[in-house]
C-alpha positions in Angstrom: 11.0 -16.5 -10.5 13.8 -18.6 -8.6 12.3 -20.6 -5.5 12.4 -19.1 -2.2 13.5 -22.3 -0.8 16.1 -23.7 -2.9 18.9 -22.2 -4.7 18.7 -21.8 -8.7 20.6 -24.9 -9.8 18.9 -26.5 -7.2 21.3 -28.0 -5.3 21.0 -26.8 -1.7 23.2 -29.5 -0.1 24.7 -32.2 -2.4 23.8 -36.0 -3.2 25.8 -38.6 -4.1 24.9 -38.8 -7.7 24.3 -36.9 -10.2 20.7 -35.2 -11.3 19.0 -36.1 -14.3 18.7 -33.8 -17.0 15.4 -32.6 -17.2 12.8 -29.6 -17.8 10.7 -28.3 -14.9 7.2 -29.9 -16.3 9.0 -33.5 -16.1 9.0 -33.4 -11.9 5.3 -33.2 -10.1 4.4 -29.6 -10.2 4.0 -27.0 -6.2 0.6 -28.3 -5.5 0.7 -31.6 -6.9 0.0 -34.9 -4.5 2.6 -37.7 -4.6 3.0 -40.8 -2.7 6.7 -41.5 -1.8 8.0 -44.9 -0.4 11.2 -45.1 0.9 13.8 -48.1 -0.1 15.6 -50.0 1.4 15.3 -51.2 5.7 12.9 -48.5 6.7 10.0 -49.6 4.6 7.7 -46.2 4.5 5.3 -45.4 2.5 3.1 -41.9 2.6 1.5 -39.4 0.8 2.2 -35.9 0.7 2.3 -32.7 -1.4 4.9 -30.9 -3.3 5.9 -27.2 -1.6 8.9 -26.1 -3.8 10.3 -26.8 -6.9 13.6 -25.4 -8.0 13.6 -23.1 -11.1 15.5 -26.0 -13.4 12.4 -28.6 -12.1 14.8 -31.2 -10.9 14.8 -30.8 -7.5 11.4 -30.1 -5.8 10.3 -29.9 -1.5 7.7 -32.5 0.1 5.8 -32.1 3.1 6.8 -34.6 5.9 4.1 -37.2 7.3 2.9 -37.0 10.3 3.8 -40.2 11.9 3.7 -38.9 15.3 7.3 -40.1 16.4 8.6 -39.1 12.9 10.4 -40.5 10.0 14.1 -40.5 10.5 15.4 -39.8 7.1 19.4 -39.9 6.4 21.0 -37.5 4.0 20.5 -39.6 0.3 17.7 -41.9 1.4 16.2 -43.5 -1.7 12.7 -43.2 -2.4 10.5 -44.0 -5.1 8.1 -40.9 -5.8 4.8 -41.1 -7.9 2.2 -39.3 -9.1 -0.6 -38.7 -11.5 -1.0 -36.1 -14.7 -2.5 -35.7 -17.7 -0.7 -38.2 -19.5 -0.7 -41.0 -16.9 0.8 -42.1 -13.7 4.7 -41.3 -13.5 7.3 -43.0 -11.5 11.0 -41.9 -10.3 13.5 -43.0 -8.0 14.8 -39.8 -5.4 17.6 -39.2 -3.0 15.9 -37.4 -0.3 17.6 -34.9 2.7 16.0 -32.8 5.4 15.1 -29.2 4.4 18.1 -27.7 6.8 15.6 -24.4 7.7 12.8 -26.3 8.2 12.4 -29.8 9.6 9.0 -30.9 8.7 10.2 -30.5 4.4 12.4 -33.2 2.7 14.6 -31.7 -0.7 14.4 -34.5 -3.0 16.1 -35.0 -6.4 15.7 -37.6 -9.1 18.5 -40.4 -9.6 16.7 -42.3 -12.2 14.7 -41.8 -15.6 11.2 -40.3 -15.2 9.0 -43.7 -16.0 5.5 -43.4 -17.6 4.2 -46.8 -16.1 0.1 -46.4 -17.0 -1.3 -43.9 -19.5 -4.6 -43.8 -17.8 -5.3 -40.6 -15.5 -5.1 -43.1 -12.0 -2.6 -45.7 -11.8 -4.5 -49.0 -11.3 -3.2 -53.2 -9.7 -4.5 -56.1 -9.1 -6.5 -56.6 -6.6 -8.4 -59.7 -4.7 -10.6 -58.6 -2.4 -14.7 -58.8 -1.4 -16.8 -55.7 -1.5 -20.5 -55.4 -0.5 -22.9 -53.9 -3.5 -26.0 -52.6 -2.6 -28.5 -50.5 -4.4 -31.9 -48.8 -3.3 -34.1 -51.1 -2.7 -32.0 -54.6 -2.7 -29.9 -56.7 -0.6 -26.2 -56.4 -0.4 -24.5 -58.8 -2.9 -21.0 -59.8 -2.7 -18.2 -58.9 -5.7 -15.1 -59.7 -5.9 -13.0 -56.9 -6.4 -10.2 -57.6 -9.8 -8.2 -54.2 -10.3 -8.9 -51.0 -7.9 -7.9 -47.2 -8.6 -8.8 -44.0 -7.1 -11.6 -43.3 -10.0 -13.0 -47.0 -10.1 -12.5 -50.7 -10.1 -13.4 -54.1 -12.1 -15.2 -56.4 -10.1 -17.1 -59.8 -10.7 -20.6 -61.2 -8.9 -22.7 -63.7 -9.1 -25.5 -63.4 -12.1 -28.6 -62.0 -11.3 -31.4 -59.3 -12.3 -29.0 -56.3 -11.4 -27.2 -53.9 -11.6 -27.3 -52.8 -15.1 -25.5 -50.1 -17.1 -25.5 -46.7 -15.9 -27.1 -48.0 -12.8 -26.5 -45.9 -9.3 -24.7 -48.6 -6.8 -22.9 -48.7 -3.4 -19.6 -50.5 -2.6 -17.8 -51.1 0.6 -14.7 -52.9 1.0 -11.7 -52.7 3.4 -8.3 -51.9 2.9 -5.7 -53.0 5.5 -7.7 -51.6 8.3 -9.4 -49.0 6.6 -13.1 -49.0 5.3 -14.0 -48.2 1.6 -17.7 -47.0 1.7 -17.9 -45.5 -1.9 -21.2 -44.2 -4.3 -20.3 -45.4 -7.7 -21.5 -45.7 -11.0 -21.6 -49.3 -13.7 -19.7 -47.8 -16.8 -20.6 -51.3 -18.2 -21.3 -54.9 -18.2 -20.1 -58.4 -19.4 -22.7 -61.3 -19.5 -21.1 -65.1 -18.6 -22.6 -68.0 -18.3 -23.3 -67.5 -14.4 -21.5 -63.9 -13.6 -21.4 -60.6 -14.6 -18.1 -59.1 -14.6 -18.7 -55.1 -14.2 -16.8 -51.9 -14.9 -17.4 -49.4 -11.7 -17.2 -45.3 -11.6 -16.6 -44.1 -8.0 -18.8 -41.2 -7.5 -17.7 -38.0 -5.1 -14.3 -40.1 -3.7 -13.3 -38.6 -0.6 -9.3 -37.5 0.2 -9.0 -39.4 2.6 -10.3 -42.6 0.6 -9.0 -42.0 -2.4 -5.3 -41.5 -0.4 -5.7 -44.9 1.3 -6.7 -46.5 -2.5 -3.4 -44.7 -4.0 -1.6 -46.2 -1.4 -2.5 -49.6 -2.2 -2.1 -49.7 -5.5 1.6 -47.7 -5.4 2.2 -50.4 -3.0 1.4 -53.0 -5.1 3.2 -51.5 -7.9 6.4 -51.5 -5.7 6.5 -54.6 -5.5 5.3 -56.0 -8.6 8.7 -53.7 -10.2 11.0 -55.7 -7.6 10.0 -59.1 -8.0 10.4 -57.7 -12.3 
């Protein structure tokens, strides 16, 4: 059924250069979240969802961010969109236009390859940062947090009589200005000489959480791909 938003070839408007060839399962899917960071001066990044997609897939409609003031957005912006499936996290530079019937939507087309940059379900970085662990009963210990993704992290602490495998543990560590306060699960366990370096679950992530966490780590990808 052609989109109700967008014309069947999907070019409503034009771009400067040319769409890639693709089939409608290669663009994130009506429904599916994606985090979008624009190139270039403006240095935004967001998350939102995808509205539309046109029939040949290439072209597909996000929802703006609320930013209060709003997010001026030229006719062919660059972005870099991303987003999570099946078969790992996916990466591909747009050109992006306002919706012309409705201002809140941006119309966004690929301009480069469709990259598969991590086969895992969540895109995971580096990370360097301190996070509280407590567990029922205990006192709160400090890790030190290697890698982060929305469904878990790898973390170091000091070695002690806990936590073991399989063992039901509470982390909370901050992000920019936002607070991580996350039930989780230890997948597993390496024994040093005087750490343990652990393999964490998160447990029940919230949106909101898990949106600041995919954030980060798109961020850091970003920039890890321009310094590359």
């Amino acid at each position: 059924m052609p989109s109700k938003r967008l014309s069947g070839d999907g070019r409503r408007g034009t771009f400067p250069r040319p769409y890639v060839t693709g089939r409608s399962k290669d663009m994130p899917h009506v429904g599916q979240k994606v985090e979008v960071r624009t190139i270039g001066r403006s240095d935004h990044s967001f998350g939102s969802v995808v509205v539309d997609q046109a029939v040949n897939g290439n072209t597909v409609v996000i929802m703006m961010p609320d930013f209060g003031e709003g997010l001026q957005v030229p006719d062919g912006v660059q972005m870099t969109l991303g987003w999570t499936s099946d078969s790992g996290y996916h990466r591909v530079n747009v050109e992006a236009r306002l919706d012309s019937s409705v201002a809140d939507y941006l119309v966004v087309g690929p301009v480069s390859c469709i990259e598969v940059i991590d086969r895992r379900q969540y895109l995971r970085s580096a990370a360097l940062l301190k996070a509280g662990l407590t567990v029922p009963g205990s006192d709160t210990a400090i890790a030190t947090v290697l890698d982060l993704c929305e469904g878990g992290m790898r973390c170091v602490m000091k070695r002690g009589e806990w936590p073991s495998v399989d063992e039901r543990v509470h982390f909370r560590f901050q992000l920019g200005d936002k607070w991580i306060d996350q039930p989780s699960k230890v997948l597993w366990r390496r024994d040093h000489e005087d750490i343990y370096e652990l393999g964490i679950k998160f447990s029940k992530v919230r949106e909101r959480d898990a949106a600041v966490i995919r954030r980060h780590v798109f961020s850091v990808q970003i920039k890890a791909a321009r310094v590359e």
